[in-house]
N, C-alpha and C positions, 0 to 999 in steps of 0.2 A: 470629542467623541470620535471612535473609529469607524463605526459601520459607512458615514458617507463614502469615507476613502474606499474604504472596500468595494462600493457596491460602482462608484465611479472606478477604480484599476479593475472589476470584473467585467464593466462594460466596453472599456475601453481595449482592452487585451482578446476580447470574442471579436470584438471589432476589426483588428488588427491580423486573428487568426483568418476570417472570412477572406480577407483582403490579399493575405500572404498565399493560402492555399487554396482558394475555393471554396473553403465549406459554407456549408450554407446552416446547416444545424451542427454549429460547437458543442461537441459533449461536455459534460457537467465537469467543473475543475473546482476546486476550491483554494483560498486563499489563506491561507495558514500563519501563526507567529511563529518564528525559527525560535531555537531553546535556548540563545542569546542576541544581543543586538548585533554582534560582530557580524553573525549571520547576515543580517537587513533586518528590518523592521517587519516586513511582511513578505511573505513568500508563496509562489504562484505554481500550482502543480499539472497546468497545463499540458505542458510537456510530455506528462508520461501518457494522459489521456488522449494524445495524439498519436504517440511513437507507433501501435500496432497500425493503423489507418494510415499513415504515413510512410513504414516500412524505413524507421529511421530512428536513431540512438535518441533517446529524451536529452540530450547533450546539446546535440547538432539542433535541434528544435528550439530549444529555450535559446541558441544562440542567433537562429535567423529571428525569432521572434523580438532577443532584447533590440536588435538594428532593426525590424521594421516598425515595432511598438512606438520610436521616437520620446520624446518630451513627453512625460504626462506632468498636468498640474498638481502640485505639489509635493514632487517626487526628485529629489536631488540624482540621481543616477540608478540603474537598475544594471544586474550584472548573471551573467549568466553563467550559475554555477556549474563545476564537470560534473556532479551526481545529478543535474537535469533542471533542478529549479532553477525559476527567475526570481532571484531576491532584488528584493526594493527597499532603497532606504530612500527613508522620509527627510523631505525639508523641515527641518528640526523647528530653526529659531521661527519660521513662517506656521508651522503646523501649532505651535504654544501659542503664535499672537494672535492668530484668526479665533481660537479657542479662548480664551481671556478676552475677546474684543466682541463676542458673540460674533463673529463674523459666520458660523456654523448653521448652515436651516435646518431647522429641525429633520427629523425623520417622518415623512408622513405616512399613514397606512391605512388601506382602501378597505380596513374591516366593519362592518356592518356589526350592529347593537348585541352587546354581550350582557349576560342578567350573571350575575354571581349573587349567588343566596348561602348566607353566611351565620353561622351564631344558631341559632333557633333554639333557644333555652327553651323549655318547660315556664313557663306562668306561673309558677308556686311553691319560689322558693328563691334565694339570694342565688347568686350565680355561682360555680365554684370553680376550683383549679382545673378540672377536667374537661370545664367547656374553653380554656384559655387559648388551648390550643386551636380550635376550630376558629377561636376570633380570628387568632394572631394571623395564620396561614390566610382567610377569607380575605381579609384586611389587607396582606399583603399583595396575597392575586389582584387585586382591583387596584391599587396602587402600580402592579409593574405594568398593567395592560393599559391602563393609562397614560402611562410614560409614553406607551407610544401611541398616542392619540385613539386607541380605542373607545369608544363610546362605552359605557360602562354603567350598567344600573345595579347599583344594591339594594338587596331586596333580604328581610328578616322573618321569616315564616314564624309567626306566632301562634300554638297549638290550644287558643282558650278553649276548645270544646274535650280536651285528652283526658284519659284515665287519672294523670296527674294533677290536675286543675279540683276532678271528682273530688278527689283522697283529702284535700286540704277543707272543701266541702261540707264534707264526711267529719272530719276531724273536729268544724268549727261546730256542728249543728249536734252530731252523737257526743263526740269527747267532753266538748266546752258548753252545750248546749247556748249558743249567740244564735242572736237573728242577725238580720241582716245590719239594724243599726247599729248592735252592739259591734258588729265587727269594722262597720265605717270608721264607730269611734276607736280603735283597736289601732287600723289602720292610720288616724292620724294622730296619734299617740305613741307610736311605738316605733323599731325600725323592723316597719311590717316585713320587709322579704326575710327578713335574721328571726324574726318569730313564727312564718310559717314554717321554713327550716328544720324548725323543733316541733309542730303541730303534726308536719308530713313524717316525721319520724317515727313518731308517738302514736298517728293513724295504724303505720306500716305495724306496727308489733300489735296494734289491736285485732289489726285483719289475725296476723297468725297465733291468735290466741283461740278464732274458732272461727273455721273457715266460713260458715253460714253465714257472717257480716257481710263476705263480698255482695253478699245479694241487693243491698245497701247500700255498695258503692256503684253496681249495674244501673238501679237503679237513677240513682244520683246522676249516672253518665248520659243517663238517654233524656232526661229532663233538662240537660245543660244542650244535648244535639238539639233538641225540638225547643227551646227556650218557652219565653210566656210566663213564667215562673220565677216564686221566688230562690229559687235554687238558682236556675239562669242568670237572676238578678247579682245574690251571692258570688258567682261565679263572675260576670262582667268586674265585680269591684275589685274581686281579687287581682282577676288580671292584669286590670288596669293597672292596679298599684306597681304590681310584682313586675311589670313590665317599663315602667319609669324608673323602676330601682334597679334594674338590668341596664336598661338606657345611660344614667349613670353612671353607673360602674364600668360601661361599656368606654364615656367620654371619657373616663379617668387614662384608660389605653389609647386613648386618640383614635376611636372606631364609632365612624358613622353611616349612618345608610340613607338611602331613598325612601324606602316602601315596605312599611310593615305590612305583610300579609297575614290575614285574622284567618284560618279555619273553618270559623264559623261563620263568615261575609260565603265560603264554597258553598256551605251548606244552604247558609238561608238565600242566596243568589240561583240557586241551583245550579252551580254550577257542574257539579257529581251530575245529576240528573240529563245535561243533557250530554255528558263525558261517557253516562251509560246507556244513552240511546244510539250512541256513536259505535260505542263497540259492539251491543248486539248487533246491527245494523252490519258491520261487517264480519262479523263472527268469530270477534275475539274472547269473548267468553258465552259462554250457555252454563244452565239451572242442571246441574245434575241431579237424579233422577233415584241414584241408589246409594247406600251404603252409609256413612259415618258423616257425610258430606250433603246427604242430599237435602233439596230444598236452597240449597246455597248455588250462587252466582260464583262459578271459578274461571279461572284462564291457565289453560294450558301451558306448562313451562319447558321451555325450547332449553337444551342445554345448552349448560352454559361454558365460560371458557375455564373455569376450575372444576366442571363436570359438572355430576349432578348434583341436584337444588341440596339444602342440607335435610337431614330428615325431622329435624324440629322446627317450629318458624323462627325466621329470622327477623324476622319484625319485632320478637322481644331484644331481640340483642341491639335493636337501633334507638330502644329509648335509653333514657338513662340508667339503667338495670333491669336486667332481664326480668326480676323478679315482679316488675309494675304492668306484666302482662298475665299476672293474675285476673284483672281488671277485663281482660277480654272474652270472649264467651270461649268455650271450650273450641268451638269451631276453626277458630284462629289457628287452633292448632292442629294446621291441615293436611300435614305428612304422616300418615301409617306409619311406613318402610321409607327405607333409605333409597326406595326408587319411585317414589311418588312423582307423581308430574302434575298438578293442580293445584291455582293455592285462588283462596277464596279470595273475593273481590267483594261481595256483598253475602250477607250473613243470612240463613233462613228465618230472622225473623226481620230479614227487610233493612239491619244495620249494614251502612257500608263502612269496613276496614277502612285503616288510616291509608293503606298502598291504592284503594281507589279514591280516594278522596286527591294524596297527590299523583297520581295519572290527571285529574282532572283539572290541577293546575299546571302541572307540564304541560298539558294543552295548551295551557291559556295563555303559556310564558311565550310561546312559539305560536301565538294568532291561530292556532289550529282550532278552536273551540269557536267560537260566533257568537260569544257571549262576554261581557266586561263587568269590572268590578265597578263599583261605586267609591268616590274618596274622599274624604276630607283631609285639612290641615291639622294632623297630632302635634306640630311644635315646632322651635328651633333649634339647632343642635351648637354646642360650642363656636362652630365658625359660623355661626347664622346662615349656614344653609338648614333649609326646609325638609323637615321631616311630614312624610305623606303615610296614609294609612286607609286600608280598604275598609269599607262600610257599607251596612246595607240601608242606609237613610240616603237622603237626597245627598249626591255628588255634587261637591264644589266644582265650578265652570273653572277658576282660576286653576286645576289641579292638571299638573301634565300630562303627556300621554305613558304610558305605562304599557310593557308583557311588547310583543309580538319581534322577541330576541331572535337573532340569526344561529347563537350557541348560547348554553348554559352552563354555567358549572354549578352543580349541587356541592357543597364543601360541606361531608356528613364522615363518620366516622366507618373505619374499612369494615366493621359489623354488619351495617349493611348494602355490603357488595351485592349480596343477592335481590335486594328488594330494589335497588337501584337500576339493576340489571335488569328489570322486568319493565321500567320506565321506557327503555330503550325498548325491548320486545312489542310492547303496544303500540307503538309508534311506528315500529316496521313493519304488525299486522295491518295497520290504519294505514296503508302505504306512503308511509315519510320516511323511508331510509336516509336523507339525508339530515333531517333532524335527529333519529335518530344515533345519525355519528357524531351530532353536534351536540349529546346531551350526556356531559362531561360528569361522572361522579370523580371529586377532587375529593382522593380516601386519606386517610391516616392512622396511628395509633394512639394509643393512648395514653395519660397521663399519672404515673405513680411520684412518691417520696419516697426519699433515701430517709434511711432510720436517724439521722441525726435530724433532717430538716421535720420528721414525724415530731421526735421527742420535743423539738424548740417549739413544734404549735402547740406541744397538748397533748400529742395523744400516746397514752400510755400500753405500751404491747408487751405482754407480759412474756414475761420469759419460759423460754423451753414449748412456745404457741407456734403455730402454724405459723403464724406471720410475720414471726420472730424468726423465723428458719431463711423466709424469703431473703434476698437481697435488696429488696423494695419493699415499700409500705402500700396497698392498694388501699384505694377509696369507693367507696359507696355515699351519693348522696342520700338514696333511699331509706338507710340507717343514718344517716346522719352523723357519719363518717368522712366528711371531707372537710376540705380548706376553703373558704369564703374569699375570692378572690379580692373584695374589700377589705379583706382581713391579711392578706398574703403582701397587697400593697401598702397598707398602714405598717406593718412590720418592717418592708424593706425599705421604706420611707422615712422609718426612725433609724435604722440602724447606720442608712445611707447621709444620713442628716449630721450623727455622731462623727461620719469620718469626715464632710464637708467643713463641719465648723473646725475641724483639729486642723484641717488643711490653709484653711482662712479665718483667722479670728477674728478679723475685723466683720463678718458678717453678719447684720442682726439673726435674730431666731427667723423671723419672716423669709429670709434670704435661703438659710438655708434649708427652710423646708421645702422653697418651688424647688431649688436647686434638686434637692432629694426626691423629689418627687419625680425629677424628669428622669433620674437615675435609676430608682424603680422600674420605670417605665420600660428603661432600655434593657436592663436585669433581665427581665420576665419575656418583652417580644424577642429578645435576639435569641436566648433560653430556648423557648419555642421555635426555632429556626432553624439554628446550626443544625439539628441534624436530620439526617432522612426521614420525610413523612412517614418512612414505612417501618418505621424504628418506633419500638415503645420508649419514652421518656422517662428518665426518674429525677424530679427536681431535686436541686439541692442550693437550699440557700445562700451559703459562703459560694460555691462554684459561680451563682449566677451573677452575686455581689461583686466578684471581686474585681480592683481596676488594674488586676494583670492578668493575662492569659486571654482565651477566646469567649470575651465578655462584652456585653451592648456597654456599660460604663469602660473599659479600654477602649473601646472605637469610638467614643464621645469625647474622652481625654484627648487621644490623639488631633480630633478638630481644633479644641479648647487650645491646645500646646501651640498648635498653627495660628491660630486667631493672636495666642498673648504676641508672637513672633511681631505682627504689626503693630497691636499696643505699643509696644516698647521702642520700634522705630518711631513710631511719631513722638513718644517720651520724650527719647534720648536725640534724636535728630530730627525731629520735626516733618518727616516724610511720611504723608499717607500714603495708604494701597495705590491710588490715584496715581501720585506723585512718584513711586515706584515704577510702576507699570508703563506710564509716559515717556519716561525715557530710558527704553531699551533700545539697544541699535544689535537688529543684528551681526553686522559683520565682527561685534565683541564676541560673540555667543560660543568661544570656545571651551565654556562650561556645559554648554549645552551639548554640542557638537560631538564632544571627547576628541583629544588630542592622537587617541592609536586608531583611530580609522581611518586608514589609507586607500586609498584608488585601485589598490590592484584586487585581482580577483582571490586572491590568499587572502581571506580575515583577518586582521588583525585584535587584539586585545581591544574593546570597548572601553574605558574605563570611566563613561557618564554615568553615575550614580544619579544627579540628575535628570536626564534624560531617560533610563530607566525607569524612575516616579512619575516622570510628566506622562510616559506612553501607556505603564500599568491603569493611572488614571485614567488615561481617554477610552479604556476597554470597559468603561462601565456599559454600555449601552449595547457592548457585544455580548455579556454578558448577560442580560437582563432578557434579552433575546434568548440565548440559550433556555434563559430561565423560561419563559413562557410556553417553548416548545416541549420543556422535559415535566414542567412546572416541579420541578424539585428547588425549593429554597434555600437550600442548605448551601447549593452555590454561590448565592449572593452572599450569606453571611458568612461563608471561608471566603470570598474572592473581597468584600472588606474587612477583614481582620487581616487575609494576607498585605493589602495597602496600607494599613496601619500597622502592622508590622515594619513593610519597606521603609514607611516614613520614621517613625521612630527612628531607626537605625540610620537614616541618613543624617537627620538632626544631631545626634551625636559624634557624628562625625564628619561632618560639614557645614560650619557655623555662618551665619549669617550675618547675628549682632556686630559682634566682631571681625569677620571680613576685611580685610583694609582695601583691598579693590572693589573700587561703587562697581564697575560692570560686572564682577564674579556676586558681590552682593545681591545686587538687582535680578540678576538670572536666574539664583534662588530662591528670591524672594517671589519671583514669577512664578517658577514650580511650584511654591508650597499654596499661593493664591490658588493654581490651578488645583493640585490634588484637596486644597481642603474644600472646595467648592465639589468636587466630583463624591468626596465622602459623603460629604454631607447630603448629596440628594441619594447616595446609597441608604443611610441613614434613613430618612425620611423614606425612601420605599420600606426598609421594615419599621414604619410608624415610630421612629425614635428620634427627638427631639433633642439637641443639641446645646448647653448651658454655658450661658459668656464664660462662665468659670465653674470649676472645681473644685 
């Protein structure tokens, strides 16, 4: 890793400027990569952030500096170039061994307890292509924050009391006419989240056959809020199902969390309640009095940084289709004009909105509320860590502490920027401006198909149609128009299995279905990565399958290709990694080193290829860093795909098996230990798991 080096030549170089000139506060310099190694390996722009202060050429600076800086550790000579930098090159063969011998301490960081709330499907139906995203990305954030020692709670907001839980309700009791037993037995009969699916579908066209049903579905809602009921009842068993088939589907992606948060644990906790004694009390919302609104609980909306609020609510855009805020009372829909400043929090007949409800958990995430949830043990997850879950029965003692995060990040879709944005607003009326800057919405776009990956599932668009014309296929699960993310994996599962077995024959079917399946896997998260969150997505099959180009199975192969590299030494020569690694001597290491790097201040030609790999490799952790700051992903998965690129290309042209010098051997056989070790935990940040073979 590089950031030690970094942050030891930053300290040591301020150090040195204090010393040289007096300063006592060094202005801010950073430490940069030149645009080859010839350059140095890292390069120090001090110099020019002195030169005005100093009344002195950034020249003449980096030059008194490289003579009083002296010896740093791990640093072969540092040289002070005429356009002002201090380039530094690294102790090469010293900087690989420390690195391969974990000789490296971690990076530790003094951040206080982060909540990332991730996923949050709907209760009432199979999960589909378009929440994949929101996993992949969620998944990913808690994974790089991790990396660096961040404390890190996931947390799954479970919506069992929503309009969509209703529908399916609705569906079972009007359409199918089931009680509640018949749908137990339904449920363990069938593959319940793929058959409400079709029920929620099937509701959806019944509602728009005569609008007077909603009243039906109102109904239905407010019986699931107030429970006691056997519609509540209904309603528990749905979720329950629909949420261990989410769970599920979730391990298939290698996504797991802490703390499922239930909805209705707010409700019946009261948590809402005392989240609205809070805000009257400071007068973040009042009972308007007239017009279209009155009798309703609003809060005044501060503009915001894309202006003003929109004129429709945006709260239908943050479920899964606008269209399932039919289901809210006309009230919801709280903007006149396009210059509206009010949006309801609690409805005149005493209903609170889904946006006060979560105000009331943002509270809670942030200790700001004085009140706790209850929790039991829901289960174990693939790695036998413990899945927890809020309740409003007796709290297990054994259950950990839970909420009172220093930052948040919501990972919810850019829809609703604006409802998100009012999170923060209540928070700085409640005087928590600093909460409020630490209550991150992590946005994005959304998820379509490309017409070839539509037609391979199914779906047929008829020509000279509207969405024949698009250059993407969009989905709806409302209609019951999307892709079954268990459905998307079992495809890419076979097809991935077909090329496995053509590649190795000797594999049973067993073999290569894990194999396939971990190919999948890599298919679909890296898919969802590579590009800007603020990019709409169009999947396509073959692009995300394929094992060339910028694909989670190419950046798997490239580890596998490294890994056979050792197989075959210990085949053919009986040499472990071990045994490899043990006897390196540096002072052979002028594979490492490169032969055109000379002493004088003119660069010369670089020509380690090697060394090049070893260094791309140790910037993963510079990297990851970046990533946290910008939190754009799409960094990670260009900055691995360009490493397995580099390597590729070096293994073809710089063999190892073959080799007839064990030192020239050995020295690459060190690099490729190091870079496939550095991929593969890039790997494992975007949740992708790595196969002995291909």
């Amino acid at each position: 890793m590089i950031l030690n080096v970094q942050r030891q030549i930053h300290d040591q170089i301020a150090g040195a400027v204090r010393q040289q000139y007096g300063i006592s506060d060094v202005p801010s310099f950073a430490i940069e990569v030149p645009p080859n190694r010839a350059l140095g390996d890292l390069a120090v722009t001090v110099a020019f952030q002195l030169a005005r202060a100093l009344r002195k050429p950034p020249r003449a600076i980096a030059q008194e500096l490289a003579a009083a800086v002296g010896a740093l550790p791990g640093i072969a000579r540092i040289v002070a170039a005429p356009n002002g930098y201090l380039n530094l090159y690294l102790d090469r063969p010293a900087f690989l061994l420390a690195r391969l011998r974990g000789d490296i301490p971690p990076l530790r960081t003094d951040e206080k307890k982060t909540i990332v709330e991730h996923t949050a499907i709907n209760p009432n139906k199979a999960a589909h292509i378009g929440h994949l995203r929101n996993a992949a990305l969620g998944d990913t954030l808690v994974r790089v924050l991790r990396f660096g020692d961040t404390p890190v709670e996931v947390q799954n907001y479970i919506d069992d009391t929503g309009v969509q839980v209703a529908d399916v309700i609705v569906g079972f009791r009007e359409l199918e006419r089931k009680t509640l037993d018949d749908i137990r037995r339904i449920a363990e009969t069938t593959r319940f989240d793929y058959y409400c699916w079709d029920l929620y579908a099937r509701v959806t066209e019944w509602y728009e056959g005569d609008r007077a049903r909603l009243a039906i579905r109102a109904a239905a809602l407010h019986d699931l809020e107030h429970g006691g009921s056997e519609t509540a009842a209904i309603g528990a068993l749905i979720v329950d199902r629909i949420v261990r088939a989410h769970l599920a589907t979730m391990a298939r992606l290698n996504i797991e969390y802490d703390l499922l948060t239930y909805e209705g644990d707010i409700l019946r906790l009261q948590f809402w309640a005392r989240a609205f004694d809070i805000l009257k009390a400071q007068g973040a919302v009042f009972q308007q009095d007239k017009g279209r609104l009155a009798g309703c609980w609003v809060m005044r909306i501060e503009e915001l940084d894309g202006g003003s609020p929109p004129a429709a609510d945006a709260g239908a855009a943050s479920m899964e289709d606008a269209g399932a805020e039919l289901a809210r009372s006309d009230e919801d829909g709280d903007a006149d004009a396009p210059d509206a400043r009010e949006k309801v929090i609690v409805r005149s007949n005493g209903v609170v909105t889904y946006v006060g409800k979560d105000m009331a958990n943002q509270f809670w995430k942030f200790g700001l509320l004085g009140h706790d949830f209850r929790y039991r043990l829901f289960g174990r997850q693939a790695s036998r860590r413990p899945l927890w879950a809020t309740t409003s029965e007796d709290s297990d003692p054994a259950a950990p502490p839970f909420g009172r995060a220093s930052r948040i990040y919501n990972v919810i879709d850019s829809r609703q920027m604006y409802l998100q944005a009012l999170l923060g607003q209540a928070l700085r009326t409640l005087g928590h401006p600093e909460e409020a800057g630490n209550s991150i919405h992590f946005s994005y776009e959304m998820v379509a198909l490309s017409h070839a990956t539509a037609k391979e599932l199914g779906y047929e668009i008829a020509p000279g149609s509207d969405q024949a014309k698009k250059p993407f296929v969009e989905v709806s699960g409302r209609k019951g128009l999307g892709v079954k993310i268990d459905d998307l994996l079992d495809l890419l599962t076979e097809k991935a299995s077909a090329e496995v077995a053509k590649r190795n024959p000797e594999f049973s079917p067993e073999e290569c279905r894990r194999v396939a399946a971990q190919i999948a896997v890599a298919a679909i998260r890296y898919f969802m990565l590579k590009f800007s969150r603020g990019k709409l997505i169009v999947f396509d099959i073959e692009e995300a399958l394929s094992f060339e180009g910028e694909t989670g199975p190419y950046l798997q192969y490239a580890v596998v290709r490294a890994n056979n590299i050792f197989h075959k030494l210990r085949e053919r020569e009986g040499l472990t990694e071990a045994d490899v690694l043990g006897a390196l001597e540096p002072r052979s290491a002028d594979e490492l080193v490169g032969v055109g790097v000379g002493e004088s201040i003119e660069p010369k030609k670089d020509d380690s290829a090697l060394w090049a790999l070893v260094f791309e490799a140790s910037r993963l952790d510079e990297i990851v860093e970046q990533v946290v700051r910008s939190l754009e992903f799409s960094a990670l998965a260009k900055y691995a795909f360009g490493l397995a690129q580099m390597f590729n290309a070096f293994y073809h042209r710089y063999p190892i098996l073959n080799e007839e010098r064990a030192d020239r051997k050995r020295w690459r056989a060190a690099g490729v230990a190091y870079f496939r070790g550095q991929l593969a935990r890039a790997l494992d940040l975007m949740g992708i798991e790595v196969p002995q073979r291909m």
